[in-house]
N, C-alpha and C positions, 0 to 999 in steps of 0.2 A: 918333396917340394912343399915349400909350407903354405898356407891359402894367404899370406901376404903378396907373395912372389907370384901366386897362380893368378890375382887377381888383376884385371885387363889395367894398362896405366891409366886409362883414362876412359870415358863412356860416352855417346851422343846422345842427346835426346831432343824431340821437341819443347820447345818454351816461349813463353811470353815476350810481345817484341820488345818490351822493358829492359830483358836481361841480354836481350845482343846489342843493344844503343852504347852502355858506356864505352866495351872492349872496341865497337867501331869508329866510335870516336876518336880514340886515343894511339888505334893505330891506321884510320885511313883518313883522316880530317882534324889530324889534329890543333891546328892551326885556323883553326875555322872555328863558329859556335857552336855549343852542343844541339841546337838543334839542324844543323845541316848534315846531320845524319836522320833526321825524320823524314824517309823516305812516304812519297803522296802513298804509293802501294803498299806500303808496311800494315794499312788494315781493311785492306779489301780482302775479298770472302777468300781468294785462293791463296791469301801469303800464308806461308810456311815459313818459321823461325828454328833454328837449330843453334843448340848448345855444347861444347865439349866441355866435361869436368874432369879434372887430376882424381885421384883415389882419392883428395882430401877435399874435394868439394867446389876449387879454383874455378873458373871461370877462366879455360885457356883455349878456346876458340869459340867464333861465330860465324853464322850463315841464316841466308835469307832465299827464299824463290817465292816465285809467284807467277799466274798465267801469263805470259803476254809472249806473241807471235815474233819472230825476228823479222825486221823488213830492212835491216842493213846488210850490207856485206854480199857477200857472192851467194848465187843460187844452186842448190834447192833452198828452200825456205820451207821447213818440215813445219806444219799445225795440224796440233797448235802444240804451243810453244811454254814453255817451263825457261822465265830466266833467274838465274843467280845474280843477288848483289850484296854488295856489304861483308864479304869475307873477309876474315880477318884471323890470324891466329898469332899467337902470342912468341915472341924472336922467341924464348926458351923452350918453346915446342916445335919450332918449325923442323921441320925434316924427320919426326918423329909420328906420322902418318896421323896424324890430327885433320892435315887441310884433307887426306886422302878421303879419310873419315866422313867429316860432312860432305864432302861430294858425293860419295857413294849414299849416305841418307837422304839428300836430296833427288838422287837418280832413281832412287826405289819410290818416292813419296810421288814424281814424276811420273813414273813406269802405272802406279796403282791410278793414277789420275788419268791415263790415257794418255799422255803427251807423248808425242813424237819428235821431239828435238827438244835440248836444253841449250842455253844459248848463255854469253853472260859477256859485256864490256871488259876486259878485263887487262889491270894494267900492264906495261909491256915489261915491268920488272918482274911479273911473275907470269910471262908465259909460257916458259921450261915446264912450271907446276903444272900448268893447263893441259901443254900438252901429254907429258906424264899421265896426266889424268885422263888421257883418252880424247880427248878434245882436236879440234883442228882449227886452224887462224885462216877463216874467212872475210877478212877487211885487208886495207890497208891500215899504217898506223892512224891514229888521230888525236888529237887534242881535246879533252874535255875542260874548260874554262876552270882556275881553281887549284882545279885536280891531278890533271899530267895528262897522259901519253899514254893511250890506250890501244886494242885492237880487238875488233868484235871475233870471241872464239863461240865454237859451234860445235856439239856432236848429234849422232840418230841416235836414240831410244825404242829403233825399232827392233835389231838382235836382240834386247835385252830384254824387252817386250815379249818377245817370241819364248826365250829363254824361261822366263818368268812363267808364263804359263803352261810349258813342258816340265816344270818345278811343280806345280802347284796339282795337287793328283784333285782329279772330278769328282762332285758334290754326291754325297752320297747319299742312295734313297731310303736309309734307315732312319727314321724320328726318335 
């Protein structure tokens, strides 16, 4: 195998909220100005921004979380709360485990934060994805002005939780 082929297609990483605005724009608001993708939470202290790049450096997915409690939709209502917004990934990647990707980086970046539930509005044209992704559709549909037709999905972070720290071997008292 040659280390072209062994090399992952694509990589996540954290970054600046600079670099997930334009891909957000242009695939969930496009129709709108570029800044009604400037979300008020994009730079309070808990947002977390997520990048996917191609081997060649593209810019073919985004993602956003930040604290905030769920107080819609059906109960429990796990806090606190870790939600998702602004994902977006690029048509020629889709189905090629990109959106899986930043979910799963935001569910670790959630897990090491303490949160117990991630939560996220999320349009009802992709909530096959959502639930794929482990999620469960605790609202009815609804309207977001603008926007479309949405429906608040939800998961526990608390198996993973658990999991995470039966993963992680105890501090060791060597200096």
């Amino acid at each position: 195998m040659s280390a072209e082929t062994s090399e992952p297609a694509f990589t996540v990483a954290e970054v600046a909220v600079e670099v997930v605005r334009p891909l957000r724009h242009r695939h969930l608001r496009p129709d709108q100005p570029e800044d009604s993708v400037e979300y008020v939470s994009d730079d309070c202290e808990t947002c977390r921004h997520f990048a996917a790049h191609d081997r060649e450096g593209n810019l073919i997915g985004v993602s956003t979380s930040h604290h905030a409690n769920r107080v819609a939709g059906q109960p429990p209502f796990g806090s606190p709360g870790l939600r998702i917004r602004g994902m977006a990934v690029e048509d020629d990647w889709r189905g090629k485990g990109v959106g899986i990707a930043l979910i799963e980086a935001m569910l670790d970046a959630g897990v090491e934060e303490g949160m117990v539930e991630v939560w996220a509005n999320a349009r009802t044209s992709v909530r096959a994805f959502y639930r794929r992704a482990g999620f469960q559709e605790v609202s009815q549909e609804f309207e977001l002005p603008t926007i479309g037709e949405h429906v608040v999905v939800a998961m526990s972070l608390v198996k993973r939780a658990k999991k995470a720290r039966k993963a992680t071997p105890p501090p060791s008292d060597e200096a």
